[in-house]
C-alpha positions as CSV (number, residue, x, y, z in Angstrom):
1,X,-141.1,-58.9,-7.4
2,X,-137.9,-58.3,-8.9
3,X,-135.6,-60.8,-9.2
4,X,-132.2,-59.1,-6.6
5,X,-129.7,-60.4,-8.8
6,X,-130.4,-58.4,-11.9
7,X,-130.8,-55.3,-9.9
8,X,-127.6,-55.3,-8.5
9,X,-126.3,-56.4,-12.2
10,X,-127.8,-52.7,-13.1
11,X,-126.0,-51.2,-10.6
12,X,-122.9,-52.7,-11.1
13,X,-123.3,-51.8,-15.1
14,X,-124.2,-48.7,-14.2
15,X,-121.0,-47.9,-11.8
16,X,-118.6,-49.3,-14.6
17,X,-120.3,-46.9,-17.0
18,X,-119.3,-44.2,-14.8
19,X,-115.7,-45.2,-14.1
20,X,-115.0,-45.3,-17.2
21,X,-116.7,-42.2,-18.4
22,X,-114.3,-40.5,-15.5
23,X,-111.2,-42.0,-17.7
24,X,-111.8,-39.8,-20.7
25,X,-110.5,-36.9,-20.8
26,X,-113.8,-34.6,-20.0
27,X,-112.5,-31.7,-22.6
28,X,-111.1,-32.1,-25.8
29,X,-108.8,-29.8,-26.9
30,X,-108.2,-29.3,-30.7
31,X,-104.8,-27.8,-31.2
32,X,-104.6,-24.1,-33.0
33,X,-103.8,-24.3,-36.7
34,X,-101.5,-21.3,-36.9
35,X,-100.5,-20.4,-32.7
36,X,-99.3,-16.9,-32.6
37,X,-95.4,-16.7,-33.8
38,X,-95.3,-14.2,-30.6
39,X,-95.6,-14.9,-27.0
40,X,-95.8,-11.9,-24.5
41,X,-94.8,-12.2,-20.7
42,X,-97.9,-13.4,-20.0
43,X,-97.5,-16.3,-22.4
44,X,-94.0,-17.5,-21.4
45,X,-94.8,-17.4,-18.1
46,X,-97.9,-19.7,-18.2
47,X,-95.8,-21.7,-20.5
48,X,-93.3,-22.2,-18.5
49,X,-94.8,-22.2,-15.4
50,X,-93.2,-20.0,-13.8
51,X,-94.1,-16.3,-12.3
52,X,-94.0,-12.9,-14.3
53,X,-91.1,-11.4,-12.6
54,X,-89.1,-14.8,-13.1
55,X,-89.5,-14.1,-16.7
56,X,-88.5,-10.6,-16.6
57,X,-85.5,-12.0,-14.2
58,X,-84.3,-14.6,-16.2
59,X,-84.8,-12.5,-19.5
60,X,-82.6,-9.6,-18.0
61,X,-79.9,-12.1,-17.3
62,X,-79.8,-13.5,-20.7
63,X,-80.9,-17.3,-19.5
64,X,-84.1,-16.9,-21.8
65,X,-83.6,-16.9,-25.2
66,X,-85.3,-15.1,-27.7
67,X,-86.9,-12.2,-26.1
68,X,-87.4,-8.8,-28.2
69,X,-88.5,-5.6,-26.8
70,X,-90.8,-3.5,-28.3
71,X,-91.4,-0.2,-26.9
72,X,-92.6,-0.9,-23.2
73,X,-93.3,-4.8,-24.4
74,X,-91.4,-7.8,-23.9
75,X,-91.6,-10.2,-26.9
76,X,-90.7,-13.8,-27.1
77,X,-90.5,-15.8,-30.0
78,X,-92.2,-19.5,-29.7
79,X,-90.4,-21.5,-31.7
80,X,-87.3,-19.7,-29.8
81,X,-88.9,-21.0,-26.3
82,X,-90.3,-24.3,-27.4
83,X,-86.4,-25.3,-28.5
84,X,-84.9,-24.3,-25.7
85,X,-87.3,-26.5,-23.8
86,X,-86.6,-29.3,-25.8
87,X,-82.7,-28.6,-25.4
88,X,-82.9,-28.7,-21.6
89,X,-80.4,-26.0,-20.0
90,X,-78.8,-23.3,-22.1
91,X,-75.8,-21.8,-20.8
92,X,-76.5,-18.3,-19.3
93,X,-74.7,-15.3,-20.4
94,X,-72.4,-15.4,-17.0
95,X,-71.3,-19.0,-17.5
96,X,-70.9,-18.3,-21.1
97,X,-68.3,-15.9,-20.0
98,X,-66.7,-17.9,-18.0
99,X,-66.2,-19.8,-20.5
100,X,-64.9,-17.7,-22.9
101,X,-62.4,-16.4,-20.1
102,X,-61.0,-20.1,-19.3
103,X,-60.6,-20.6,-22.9
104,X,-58.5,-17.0,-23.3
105,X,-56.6,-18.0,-20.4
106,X,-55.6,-21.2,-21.7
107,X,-54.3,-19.9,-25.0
108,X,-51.6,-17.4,-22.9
């Protein structure tokens, strides 16, 4: 008969193999050499994580930078997007206004 320590030593092996085979990451992903310069709608918005219309909002209010329309498409440029991630909040085109109106009134 088999001796129960060793069996439960297999087990135990065999459990810790597992665990840590669960703390790799399952999928590698290799990074794209050239990513496209462009991102559509589509794009920024799984980027960003937020909801088509949101991007189509935020664009039409001038809080998104970098967005070029091309016939019926909406453009955005990656590089553009990635930055202003990385910058945190860029002022939107109303308070940017504001702005420019406080300084014009403090010059009178």
């Amino acid at each position: 008969m088999h001796n129960p320590f060793e069996i439960l030593e297999a087990r135990l092996n065999s459990i810790e193999n597992l665990i840590l085979d669960l703390k790799k990451p399952s999928i590698q992903f290799a990074p794209k050499d050239n990513p496209e310069p462009f991102l559509t709608v589509d794009g920024v918005a799984s980027l960003l994580d937020i909801a088509k219309p949101t991007v189509y909002t935020k664009h039409s209010k001038g809080e998104l930078p970098g967005g070029y329309k091309r016939g019926k498409r909406l453009y955005f440029d990656r590089e553009t997007i990635l930055n202003w991630i990385k910058e945190g909040h860029q002022k939107s085109k109303v308070e940017i206004e504001a702005d420019a109106e406080a300084f014009l009134n403090s010059k009178k």
